[in-house]
Structure formats: C-alpha cells, structure tokens
ROSE-4610 file (N, C-alpha, C; in Angstrom, 1 decimal, always signed):
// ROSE-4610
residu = [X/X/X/X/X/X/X/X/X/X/X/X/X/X/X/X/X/X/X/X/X/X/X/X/X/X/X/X/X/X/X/X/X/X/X/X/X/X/X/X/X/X/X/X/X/X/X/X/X/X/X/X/X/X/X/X/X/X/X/X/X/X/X/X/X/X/X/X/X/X/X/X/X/X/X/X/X/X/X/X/X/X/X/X/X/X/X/X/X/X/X/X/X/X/X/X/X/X/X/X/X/X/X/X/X/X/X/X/X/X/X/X/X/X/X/X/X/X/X/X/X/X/X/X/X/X/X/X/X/X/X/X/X/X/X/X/X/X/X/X/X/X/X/X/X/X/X/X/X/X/X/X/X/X/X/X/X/X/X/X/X/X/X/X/X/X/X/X/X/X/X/X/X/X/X/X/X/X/X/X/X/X/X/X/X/X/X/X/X/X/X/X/X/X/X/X/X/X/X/X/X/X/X/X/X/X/X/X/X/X/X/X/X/X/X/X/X/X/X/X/X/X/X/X/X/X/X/X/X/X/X/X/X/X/X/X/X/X/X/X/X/X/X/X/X/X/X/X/X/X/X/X/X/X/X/X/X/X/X/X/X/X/X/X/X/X/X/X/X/X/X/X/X/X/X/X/X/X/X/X/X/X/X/X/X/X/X/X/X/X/X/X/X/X/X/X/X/X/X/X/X/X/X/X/X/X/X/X/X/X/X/X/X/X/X/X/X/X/X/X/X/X/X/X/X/X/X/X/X/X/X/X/X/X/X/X/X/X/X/X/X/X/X/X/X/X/X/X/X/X/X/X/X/X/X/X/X/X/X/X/X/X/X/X/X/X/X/X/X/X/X/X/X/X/X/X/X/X/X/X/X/X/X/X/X/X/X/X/X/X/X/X/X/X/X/X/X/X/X/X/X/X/X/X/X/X/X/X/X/X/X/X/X/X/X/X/X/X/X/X/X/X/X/X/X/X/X/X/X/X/X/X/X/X/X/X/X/X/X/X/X/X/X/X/X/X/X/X/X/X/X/X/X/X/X/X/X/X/X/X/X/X/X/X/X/X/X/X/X/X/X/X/X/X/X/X/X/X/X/X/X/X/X/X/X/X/X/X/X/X/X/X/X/X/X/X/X/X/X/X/X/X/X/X/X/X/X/X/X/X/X/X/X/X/X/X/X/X/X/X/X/X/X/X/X/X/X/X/X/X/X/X/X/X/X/X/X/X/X/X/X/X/X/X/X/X/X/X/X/X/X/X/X/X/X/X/X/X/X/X/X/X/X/X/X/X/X/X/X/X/X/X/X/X/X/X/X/X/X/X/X/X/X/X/X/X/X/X/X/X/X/X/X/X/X/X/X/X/X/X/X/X/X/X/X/X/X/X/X/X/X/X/X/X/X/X/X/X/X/X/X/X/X/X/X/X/X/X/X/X/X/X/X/X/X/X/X/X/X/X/X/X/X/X/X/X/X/X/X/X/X/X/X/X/X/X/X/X/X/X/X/X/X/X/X/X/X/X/X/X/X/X/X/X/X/X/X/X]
num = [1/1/1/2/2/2/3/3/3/4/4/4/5/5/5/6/6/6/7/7/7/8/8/8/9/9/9/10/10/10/11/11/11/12/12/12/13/13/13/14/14/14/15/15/15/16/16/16/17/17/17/18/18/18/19/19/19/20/20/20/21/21/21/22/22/22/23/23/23/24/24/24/25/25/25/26/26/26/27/27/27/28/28/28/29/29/29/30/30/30/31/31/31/32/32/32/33/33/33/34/34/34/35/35/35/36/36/36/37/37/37/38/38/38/39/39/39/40/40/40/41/41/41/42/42/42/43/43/43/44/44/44/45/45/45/46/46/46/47/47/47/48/48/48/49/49/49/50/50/50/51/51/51/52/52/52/53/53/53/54/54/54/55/55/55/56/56/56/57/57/57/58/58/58/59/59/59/60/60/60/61/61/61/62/62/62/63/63/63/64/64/64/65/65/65/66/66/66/67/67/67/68/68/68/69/69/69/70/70/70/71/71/71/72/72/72/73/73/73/74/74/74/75/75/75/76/76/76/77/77/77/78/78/78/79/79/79/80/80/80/81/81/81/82/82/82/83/83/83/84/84/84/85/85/85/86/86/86/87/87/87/88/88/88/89/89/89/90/90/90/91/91/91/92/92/92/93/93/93/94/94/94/95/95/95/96/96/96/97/97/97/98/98/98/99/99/99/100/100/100/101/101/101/102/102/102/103/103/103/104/104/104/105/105/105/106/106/106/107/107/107/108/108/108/109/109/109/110/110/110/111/111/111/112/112/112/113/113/113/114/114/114/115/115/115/116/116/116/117/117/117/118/118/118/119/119/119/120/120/120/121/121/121/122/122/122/123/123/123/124/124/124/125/125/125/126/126/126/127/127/127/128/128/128/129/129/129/130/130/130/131/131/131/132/132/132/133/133/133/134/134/134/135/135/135/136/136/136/137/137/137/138/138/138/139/139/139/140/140/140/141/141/141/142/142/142/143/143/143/144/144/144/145/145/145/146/146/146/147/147/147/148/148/148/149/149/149/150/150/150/151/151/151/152/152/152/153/153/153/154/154/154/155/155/155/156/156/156/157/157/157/158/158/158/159/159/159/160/160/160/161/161/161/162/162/162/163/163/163/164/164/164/165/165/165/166/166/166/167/167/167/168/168/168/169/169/169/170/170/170/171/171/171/172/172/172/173/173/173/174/174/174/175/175/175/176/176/176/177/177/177/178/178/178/179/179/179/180/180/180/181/181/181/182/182/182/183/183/183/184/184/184/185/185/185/186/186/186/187/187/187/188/188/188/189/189/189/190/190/190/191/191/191/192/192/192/193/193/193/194/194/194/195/195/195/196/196/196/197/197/197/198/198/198/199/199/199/200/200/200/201/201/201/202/202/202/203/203/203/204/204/204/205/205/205/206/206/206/207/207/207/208/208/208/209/209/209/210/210/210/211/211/211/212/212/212/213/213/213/214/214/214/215/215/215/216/216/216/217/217/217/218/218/218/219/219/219/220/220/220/221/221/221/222/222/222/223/223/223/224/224/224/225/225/225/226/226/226]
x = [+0.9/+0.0/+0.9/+1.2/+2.1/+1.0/+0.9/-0.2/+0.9/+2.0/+3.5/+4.8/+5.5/+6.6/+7.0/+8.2/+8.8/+9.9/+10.2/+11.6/+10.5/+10.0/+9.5/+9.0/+8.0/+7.5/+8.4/+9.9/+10.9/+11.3/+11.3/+11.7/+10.9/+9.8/+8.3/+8.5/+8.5/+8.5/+9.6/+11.3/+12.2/+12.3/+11.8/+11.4/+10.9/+9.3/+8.7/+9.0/+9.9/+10.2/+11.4/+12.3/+13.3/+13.0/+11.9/+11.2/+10.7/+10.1/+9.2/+10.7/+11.5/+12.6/+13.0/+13.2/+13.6/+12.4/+10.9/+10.3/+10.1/+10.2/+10.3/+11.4/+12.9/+13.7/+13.7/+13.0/+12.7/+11.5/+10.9/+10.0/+10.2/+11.6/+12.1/+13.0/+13.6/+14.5/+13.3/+12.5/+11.7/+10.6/+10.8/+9.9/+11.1/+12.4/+13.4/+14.5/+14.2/+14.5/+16.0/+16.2/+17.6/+18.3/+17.4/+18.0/+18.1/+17.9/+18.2/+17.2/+16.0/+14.9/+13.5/+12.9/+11.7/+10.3/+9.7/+8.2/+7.0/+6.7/+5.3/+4.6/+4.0/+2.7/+1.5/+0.4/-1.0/-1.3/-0.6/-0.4/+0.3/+1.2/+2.4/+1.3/+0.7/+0.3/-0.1/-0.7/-1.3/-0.1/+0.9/+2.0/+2.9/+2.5/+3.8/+2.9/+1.4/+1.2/+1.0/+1.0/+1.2/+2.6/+3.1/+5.2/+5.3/+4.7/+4.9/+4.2/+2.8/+2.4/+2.9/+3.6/+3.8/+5.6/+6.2/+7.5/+7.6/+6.9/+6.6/+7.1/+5.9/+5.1/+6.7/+7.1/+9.0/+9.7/+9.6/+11.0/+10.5/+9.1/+9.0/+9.0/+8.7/+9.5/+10.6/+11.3/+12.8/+13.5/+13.2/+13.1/+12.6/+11.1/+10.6/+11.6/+12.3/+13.0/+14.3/+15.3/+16.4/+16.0/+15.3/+14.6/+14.4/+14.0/+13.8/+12.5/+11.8/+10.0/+9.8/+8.4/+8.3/+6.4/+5.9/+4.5/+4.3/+3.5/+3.6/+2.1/+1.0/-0.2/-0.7/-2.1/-3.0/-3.1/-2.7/-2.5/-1.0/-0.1/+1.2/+0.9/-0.1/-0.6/-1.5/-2.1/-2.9/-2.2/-1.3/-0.1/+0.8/+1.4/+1.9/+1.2/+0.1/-0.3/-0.9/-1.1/-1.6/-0.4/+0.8/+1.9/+2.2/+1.8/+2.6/+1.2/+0.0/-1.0/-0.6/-0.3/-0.1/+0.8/+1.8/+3.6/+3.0/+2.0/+2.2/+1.1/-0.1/-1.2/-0.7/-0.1/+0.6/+2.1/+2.4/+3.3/+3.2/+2.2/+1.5/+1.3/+0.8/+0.7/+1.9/+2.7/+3.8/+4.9/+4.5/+5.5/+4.7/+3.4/+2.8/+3.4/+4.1/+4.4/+6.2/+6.5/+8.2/+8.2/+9.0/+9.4/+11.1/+11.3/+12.6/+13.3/+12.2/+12.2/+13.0/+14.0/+14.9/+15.9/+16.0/+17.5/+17.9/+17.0/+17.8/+17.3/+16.6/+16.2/+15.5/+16.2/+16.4/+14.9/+14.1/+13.4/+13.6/+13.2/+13.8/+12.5/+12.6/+12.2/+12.3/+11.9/+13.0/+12.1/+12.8/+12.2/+11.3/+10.9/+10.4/+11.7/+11.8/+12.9/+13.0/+13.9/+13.8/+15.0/+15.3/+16.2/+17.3/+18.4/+19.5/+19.0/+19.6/+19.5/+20.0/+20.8/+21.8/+20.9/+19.6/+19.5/+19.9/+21.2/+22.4/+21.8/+21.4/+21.1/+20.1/+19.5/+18.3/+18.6/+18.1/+18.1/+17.1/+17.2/+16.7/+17.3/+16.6/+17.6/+16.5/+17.5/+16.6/+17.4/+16.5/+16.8/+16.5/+17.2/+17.1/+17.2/+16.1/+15.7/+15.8/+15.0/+14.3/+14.1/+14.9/+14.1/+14.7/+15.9/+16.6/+17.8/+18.5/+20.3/+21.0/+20.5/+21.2/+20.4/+20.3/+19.3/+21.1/+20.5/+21.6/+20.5/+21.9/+21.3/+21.8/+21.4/+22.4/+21.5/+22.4/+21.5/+22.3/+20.3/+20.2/+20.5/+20.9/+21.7/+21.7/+21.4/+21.2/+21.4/+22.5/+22.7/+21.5/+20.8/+19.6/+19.5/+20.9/+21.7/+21.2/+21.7/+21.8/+20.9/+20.8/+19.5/+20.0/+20.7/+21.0/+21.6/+21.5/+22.0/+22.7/+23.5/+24.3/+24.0/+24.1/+23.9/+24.8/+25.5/+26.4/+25.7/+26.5/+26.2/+26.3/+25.3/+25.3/+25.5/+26.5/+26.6/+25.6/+24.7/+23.8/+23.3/+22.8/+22.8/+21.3/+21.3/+19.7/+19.4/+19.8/+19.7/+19.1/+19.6/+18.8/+17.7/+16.9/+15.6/+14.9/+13.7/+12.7/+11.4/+10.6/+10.1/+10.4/+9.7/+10.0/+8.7/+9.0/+7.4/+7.9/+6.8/+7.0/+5.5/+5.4/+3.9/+3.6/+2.0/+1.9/+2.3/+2.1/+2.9/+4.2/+5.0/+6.1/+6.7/+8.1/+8.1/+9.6/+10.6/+12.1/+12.8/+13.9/+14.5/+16.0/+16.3/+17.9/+17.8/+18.8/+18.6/+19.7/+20.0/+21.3/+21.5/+23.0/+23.2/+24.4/+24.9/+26.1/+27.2/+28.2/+29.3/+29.9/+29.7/+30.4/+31.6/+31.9/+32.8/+32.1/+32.3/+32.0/+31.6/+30.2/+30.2/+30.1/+30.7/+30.8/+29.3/+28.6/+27.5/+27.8/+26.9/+26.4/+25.4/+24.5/+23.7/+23.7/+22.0/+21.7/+20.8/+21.0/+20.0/+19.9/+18.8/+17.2/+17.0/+16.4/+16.4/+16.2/+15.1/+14.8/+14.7/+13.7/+12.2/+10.7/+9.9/+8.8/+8.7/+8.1/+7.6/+8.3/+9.4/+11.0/+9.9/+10.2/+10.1/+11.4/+11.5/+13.2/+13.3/+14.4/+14.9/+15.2/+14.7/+14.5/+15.8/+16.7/+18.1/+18.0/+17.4/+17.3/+16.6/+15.2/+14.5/+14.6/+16.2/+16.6/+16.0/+16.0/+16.2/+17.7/+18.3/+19.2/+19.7/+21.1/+21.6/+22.6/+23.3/+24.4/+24.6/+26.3/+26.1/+27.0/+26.8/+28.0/+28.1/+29.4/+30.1/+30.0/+29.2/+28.6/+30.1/+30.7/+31.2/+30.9/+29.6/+29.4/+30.2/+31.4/+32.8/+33.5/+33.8/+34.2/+33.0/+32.0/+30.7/+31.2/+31.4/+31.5/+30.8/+30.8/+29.8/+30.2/+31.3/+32.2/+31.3/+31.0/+30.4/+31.5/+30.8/+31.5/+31.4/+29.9/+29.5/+28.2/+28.0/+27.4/+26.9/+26.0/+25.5/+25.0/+25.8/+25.0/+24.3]
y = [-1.2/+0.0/+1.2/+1.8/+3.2/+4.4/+4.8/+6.4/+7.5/+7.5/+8.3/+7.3/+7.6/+6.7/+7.0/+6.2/+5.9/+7.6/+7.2/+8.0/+9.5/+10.0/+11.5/+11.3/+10.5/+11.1/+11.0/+10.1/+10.7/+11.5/+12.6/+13.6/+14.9/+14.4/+15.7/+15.5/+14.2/+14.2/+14.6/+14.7/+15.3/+16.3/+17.3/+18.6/+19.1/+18.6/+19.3/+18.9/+18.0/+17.6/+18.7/+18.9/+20.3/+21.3/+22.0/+23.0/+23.0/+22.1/+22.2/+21.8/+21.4/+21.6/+22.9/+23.6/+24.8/+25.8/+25.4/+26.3/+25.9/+24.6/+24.6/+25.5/+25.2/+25.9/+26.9/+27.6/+29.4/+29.7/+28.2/+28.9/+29.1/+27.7/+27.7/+28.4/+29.2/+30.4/+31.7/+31.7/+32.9/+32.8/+31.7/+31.8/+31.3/+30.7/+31.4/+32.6/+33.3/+34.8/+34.2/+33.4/+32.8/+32.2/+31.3/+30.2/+31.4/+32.3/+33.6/+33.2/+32.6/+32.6/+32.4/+31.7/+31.3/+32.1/+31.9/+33.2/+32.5/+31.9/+31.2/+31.9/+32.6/+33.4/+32.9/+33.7/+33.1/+33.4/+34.6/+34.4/+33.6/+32.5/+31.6/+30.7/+30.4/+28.7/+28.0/+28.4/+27.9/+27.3/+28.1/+28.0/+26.9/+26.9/+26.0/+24.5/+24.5/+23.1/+22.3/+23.6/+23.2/+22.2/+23.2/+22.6/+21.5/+20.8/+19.8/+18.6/+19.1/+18.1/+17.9/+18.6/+18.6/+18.1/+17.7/+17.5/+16.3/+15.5/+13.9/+13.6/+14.1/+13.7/+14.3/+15.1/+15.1/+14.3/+13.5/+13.0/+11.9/+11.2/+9.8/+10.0/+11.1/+10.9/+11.1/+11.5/+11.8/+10.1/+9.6/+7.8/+7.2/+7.3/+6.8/+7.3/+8.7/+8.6/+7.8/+7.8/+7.2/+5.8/+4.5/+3.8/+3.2/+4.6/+3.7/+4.3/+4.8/+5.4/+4.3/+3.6/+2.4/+2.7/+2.7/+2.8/+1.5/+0.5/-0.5/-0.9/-0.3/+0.1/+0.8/+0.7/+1.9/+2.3/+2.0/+2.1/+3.2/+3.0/+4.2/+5.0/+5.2/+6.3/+7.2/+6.6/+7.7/+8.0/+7.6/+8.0/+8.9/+8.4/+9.5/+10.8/+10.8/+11.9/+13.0/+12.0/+12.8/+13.8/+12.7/+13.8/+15.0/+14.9/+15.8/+16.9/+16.8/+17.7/+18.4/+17.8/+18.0/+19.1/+18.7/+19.4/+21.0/+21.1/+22.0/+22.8/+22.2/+22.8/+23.6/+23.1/+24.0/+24.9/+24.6/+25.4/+27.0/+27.7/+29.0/+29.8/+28.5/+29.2/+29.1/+28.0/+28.3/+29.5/+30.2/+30.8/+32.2/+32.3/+33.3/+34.0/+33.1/+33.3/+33.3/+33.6/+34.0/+36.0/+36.0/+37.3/+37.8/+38.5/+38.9/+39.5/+39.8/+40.4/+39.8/+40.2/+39.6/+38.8/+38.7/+38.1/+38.7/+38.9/+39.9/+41.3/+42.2/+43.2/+43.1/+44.2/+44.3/+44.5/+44.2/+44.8/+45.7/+46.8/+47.9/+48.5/+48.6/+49.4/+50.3/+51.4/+52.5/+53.7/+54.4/+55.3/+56.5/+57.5/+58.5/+59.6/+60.2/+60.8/+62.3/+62.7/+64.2/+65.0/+65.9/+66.6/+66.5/+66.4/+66.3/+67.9/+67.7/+68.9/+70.4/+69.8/+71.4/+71.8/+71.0/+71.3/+71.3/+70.4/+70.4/+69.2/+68.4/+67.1/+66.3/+65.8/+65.1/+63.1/+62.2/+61.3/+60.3/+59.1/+58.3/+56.2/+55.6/+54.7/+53.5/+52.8/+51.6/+50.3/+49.3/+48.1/+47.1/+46.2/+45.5/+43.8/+43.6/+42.1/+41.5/+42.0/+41.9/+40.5/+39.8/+38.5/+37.5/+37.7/+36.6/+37.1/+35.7/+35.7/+36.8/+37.6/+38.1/+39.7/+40.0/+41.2/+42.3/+43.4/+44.7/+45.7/+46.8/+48.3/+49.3/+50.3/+51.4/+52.4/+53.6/+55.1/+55.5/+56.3/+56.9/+58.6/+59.5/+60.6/+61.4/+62.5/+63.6/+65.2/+65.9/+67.3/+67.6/+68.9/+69.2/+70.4/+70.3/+71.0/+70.0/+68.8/+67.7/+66.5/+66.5/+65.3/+63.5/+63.8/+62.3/+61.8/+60.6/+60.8/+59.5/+59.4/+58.1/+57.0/+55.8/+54.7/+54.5/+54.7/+54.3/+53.1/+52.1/+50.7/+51.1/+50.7/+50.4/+49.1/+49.5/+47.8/+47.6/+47.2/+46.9/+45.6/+44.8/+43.2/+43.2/+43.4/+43.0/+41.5/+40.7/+39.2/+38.8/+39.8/+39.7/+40.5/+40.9/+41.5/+40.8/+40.7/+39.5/+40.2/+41.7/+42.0/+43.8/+43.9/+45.8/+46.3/+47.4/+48.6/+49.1/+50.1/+51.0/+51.9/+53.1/+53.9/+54.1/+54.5/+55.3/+56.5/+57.2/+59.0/+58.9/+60.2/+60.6/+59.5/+59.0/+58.2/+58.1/+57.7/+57.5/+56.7/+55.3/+54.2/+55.2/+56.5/+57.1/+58.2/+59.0/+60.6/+60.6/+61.8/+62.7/+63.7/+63.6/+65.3/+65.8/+66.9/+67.0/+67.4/+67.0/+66.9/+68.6/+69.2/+70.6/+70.7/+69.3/+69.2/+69.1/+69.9/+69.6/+68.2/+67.7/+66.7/+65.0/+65.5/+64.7/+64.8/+63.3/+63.2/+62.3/+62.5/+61.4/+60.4/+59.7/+58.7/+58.0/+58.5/+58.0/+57.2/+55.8/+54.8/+54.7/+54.8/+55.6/+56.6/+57.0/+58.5/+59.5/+59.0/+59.9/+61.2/+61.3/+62.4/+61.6/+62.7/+62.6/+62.0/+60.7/+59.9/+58.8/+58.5/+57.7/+56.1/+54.9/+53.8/+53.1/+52.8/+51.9/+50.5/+50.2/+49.3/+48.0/+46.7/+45.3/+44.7/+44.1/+43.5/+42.6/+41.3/+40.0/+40.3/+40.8/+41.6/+42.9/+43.3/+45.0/+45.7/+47.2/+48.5/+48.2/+48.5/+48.5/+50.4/+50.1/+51.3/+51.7/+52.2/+52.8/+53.8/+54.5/+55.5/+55.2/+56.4/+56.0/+57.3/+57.1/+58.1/+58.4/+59.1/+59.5/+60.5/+59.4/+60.5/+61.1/+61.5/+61.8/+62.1/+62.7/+62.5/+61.0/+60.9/+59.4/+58.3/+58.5/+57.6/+56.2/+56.4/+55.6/+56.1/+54.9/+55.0/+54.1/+54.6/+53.7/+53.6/+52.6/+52.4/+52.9/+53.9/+54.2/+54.0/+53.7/+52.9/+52.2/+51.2/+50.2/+49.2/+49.0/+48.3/+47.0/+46.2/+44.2/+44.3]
z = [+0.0/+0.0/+0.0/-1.1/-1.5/-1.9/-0.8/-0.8/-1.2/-0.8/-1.4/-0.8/-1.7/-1.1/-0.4/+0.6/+1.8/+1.4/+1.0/+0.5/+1.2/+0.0/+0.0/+1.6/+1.9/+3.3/+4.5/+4.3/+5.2/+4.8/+3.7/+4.0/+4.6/+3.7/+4.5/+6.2/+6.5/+8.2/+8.9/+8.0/+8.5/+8.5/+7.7/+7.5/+8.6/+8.3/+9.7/+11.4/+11.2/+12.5/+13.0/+11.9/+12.2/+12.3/+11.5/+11.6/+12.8/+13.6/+15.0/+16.2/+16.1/+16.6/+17.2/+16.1/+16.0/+16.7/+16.1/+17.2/+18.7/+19.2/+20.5/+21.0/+20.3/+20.9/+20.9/+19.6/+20.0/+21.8/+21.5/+22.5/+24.0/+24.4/+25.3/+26.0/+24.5/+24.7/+25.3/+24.5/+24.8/+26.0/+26.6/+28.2/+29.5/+29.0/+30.0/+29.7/+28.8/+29.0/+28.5/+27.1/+27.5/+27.9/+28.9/+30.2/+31.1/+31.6/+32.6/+33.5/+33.3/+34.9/+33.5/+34.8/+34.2/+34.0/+33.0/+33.1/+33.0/+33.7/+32.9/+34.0/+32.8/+33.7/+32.8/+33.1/+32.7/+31.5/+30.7/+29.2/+28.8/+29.3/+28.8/+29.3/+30.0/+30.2/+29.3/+28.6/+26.9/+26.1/+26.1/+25.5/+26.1/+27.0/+27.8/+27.9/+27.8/+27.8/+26.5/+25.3/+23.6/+23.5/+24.2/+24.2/+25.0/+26.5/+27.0/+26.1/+25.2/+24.7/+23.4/+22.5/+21.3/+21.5/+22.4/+22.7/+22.5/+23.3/+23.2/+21.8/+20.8/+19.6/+18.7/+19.0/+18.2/+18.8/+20.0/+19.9/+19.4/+19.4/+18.9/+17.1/+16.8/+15.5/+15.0/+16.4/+15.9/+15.9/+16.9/+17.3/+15.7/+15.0/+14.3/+12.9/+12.8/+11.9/+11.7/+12.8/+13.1/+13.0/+13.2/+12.9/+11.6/+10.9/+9.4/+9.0/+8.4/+8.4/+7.6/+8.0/+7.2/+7.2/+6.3/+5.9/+5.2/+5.7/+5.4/+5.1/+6.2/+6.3/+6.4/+6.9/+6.6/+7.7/+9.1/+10.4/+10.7/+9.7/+9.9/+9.0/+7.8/+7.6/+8.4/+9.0/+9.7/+10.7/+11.3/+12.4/+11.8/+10.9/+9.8/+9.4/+8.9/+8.9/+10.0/+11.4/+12.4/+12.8/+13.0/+13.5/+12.7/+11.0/+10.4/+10.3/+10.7/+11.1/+12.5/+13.9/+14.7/+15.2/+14.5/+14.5/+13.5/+12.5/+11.5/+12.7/+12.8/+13.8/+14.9/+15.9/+17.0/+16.8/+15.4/+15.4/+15.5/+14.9/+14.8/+16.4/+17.0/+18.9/+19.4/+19.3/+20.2/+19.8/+18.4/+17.6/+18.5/+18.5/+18.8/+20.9/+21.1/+22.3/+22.5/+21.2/+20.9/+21.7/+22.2/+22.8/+23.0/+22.6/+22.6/+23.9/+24.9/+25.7/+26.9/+27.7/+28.2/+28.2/+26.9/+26.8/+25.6/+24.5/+23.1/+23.4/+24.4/+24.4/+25.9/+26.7/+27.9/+28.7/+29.7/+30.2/+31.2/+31.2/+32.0/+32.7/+33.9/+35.2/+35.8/+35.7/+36.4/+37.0/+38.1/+38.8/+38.1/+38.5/+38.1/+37.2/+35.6/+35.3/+36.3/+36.6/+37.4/+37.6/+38.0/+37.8/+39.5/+39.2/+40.2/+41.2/+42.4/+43.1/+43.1/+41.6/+41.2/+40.2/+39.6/+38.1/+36.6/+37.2/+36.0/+34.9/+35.5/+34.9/+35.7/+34.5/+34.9/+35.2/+35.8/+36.5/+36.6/+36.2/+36.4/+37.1/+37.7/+38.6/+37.6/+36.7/+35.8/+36.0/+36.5/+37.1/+35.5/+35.0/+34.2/+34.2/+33.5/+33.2/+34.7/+35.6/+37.1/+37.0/+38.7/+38.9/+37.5/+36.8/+36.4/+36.4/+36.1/+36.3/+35.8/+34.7/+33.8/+34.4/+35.6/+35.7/+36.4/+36.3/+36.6/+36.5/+36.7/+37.3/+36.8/+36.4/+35.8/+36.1/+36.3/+36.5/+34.8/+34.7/+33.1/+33.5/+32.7/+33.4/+32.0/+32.2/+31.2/+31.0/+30.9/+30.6/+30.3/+31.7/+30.5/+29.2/+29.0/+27.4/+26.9/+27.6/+25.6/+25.6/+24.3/+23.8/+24.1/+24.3/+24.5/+25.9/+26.8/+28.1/+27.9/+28.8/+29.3/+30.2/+30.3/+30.8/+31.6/+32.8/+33.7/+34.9/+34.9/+35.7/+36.8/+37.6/+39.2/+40.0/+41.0/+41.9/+42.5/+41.9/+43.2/+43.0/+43.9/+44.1/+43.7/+42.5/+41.7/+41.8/+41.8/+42.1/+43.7/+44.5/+45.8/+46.0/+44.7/+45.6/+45.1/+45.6/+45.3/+45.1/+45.7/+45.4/+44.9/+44.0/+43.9/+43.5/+44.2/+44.4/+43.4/+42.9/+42.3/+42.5/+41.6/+41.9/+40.5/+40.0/+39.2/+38.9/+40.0/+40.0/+40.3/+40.7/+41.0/+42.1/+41.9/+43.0/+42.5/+43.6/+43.6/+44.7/+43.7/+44.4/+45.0/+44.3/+44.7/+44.2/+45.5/+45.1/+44.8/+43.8/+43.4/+43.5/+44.9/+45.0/+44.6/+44.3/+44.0/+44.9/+44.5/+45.7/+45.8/+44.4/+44.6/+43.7/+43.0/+41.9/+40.6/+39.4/+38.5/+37.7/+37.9/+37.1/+37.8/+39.1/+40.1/+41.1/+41.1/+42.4/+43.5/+44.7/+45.2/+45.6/+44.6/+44.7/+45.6/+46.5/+47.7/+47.5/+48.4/+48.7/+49.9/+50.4/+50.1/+49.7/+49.2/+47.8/+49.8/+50.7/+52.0/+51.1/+50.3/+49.5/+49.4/+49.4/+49.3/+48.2/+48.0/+47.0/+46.9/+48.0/+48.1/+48.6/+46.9/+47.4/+47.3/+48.6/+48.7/+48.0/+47.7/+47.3/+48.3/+48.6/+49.4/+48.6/+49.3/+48.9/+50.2/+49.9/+51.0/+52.3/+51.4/+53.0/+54.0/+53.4/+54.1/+53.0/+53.9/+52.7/+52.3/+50.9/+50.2/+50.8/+51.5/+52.1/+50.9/+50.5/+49.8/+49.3/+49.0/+48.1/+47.3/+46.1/+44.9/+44.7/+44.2/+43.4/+41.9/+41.6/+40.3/+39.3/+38.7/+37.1/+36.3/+35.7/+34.5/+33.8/+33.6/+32.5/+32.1/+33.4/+33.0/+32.8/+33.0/+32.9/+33.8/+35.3/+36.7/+37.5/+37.9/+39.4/+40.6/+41.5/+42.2/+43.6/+44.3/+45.3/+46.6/+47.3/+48.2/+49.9/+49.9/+50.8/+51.1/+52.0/+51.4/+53.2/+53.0/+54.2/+53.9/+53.8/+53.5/+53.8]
C-alpha cells in the first residue's frame, strides 16, 4: 500500500520535524528569558502546555525517523499523517508566544525621570531584566543641554531583591546630590524624598552610596550596608 513513497515522506516528516525543533527551541528560549529565569505566567500557560504536549510527539518521531519510516499500512498512515498535522497545527501558537524580551532586548524598570539637586542634569535609577540571572542596574543621566543621556552601571545586588514597588505618579529608588565638583555626584539609597520607594536587597532597605562621574561615565560604590 504506496499512498506516497517511503523516500519522499521521510523527508516531509524530517522537514517538519526540524522545523518544529527549531520552534520549540525558539520557544524555550523565549519563556526562559535565554536560560536567565523562568516566566510562565497566565499568558504563557497555553503556550507551555502546547510545548509539553507537542514534545513527546517530536521526539517519537525523531526515534521513528532514526529507525527507518516504514509505511507498510493503513494504520502508519494515519499516524503518519496525524503527527505531520499535529507538529504543522501548533506550530503558529507556540511561535505566537516567541518574545525577545529579556535576553535579546532588555526589560527595564526605572524610577520616576527628574532633575538632580543642582539642576544640571536630569536622572533616572533603571533596574534591568528583574528577577533573572542576567538582571543589573544602571543610572540613566542627562545634561539638561543635551538630547542624549548616558547609561552608567550600578553595583547593586539586583539578584537579591525579590520584590519591587513601584507607583503610578512621582516616585524614587535614589537621590542625586552634588558633591560641589563639577560633574561629580552622590547617589543615595534611600532617595529619603517625598515619594522615596526603597529598594529590598534580601528583605533590608538597600543602604548605599556612589560616586557619580558623569565624565568618565563611573559609578564607584563608596558605601554600602549588606
């Protein structure tokens, strides 16, 4: 019984078996942020039980191809053709839950933008890709002359907070005052202003300050409370 030969439908089934390969692995990549931490939230659940069930169903034909594809009946055609419906059917949802977001394009968090206490430059404190391995901190910082600002890295142990506030309105994780040197601050944790939500580093307020460059674009920790 030859409904298509052996030949062509090992290759249609190796096709779509690489192709669905490849979108699991997009989709695994894109709900651990890269291997960085996991996200399954209630828009991912759908997605994540398409992928537990459609996993199976590739590796027994990765098995049935290594094997040998043998259509001998009318019983490995309809098996044959269910997988290769199956694999094409869910490919469109699990593709639909592809996100670039945390591991090829950063998620960012950040306080209210505002102006330093001299006026000179404006401020903001952006926590990135929150709650996985690959998460950091940088203060965003801006001449309010010039259109473009700089990204200078902050030490701070973003891997030990577990929860973060934030507000709708006005609200700040760090203040910036100036030392009296050109160009030079000091970034305080706890901002201690009106609208000040602190920063949780293993259940404390996160205490510290740094040493703001704006020339050299550094930010040297100069003190610091574990």
């Amino acid at each position: 019984m030859d409904i298509i030969s052996s030949k062509i439908a090992k290759v249609v089934l190796a096709i779509t078996v690489i192709v669905n390969i490849i979108i699991l692995l997009g989709f695994l990549l894109s709900i651990t942020a890269g291997f960085n931490g996991l996200n399954i939230g209630l828009e991912n659940l759908q997605g994540v039980l398409t992928f537990l069930a459609i996993l199976p169903i590739t590796a027994l034909s990765v098995v049935w191809l290594i094997k040998g594809l043998k259509l001998s009946n009318f019983r490995h055609y309809i098996i044959y053709f269910l997988i290769i419906v199956v694999m094409l059917a869910t490919a469109p949802r699990l593709i639909s839950h592809f996100t670039p977001y945390g591991w090829i394009r950063e998620i960012v968090r950040s306080d209210t933008l505002r102006y330093a206490e001299d006026g000179e430059h404006m401020y903001r404190i952006e926590l990135i890709n929150m709650f996985q391995r690959n998460s950091s901190a940088r203060i965003y910082i801006r001449h309010n002359e010039e259109e473009e600002g700089r990204n200078i890295p902050l030490d701070i142990p973003t891997r030990e907070i577990q929860t973060l506030s934030t507000r709708t309105t006005f609200f700040s994780w760090g203040r910036l005052v100036p030392t009296g040197t050109g160009g030079q601050y000091i970034l305080l944790f706890p901002a201690s202003l009106p609208g000040e939500v602190p920063l949780y580093t293993s259940g404390f307020v996160f205490e510290a300050q740094f040493l703001v460059d704006v020339q050299t674009e550094t930010a040297t920790r100069i003190y610091w409370v574990p």
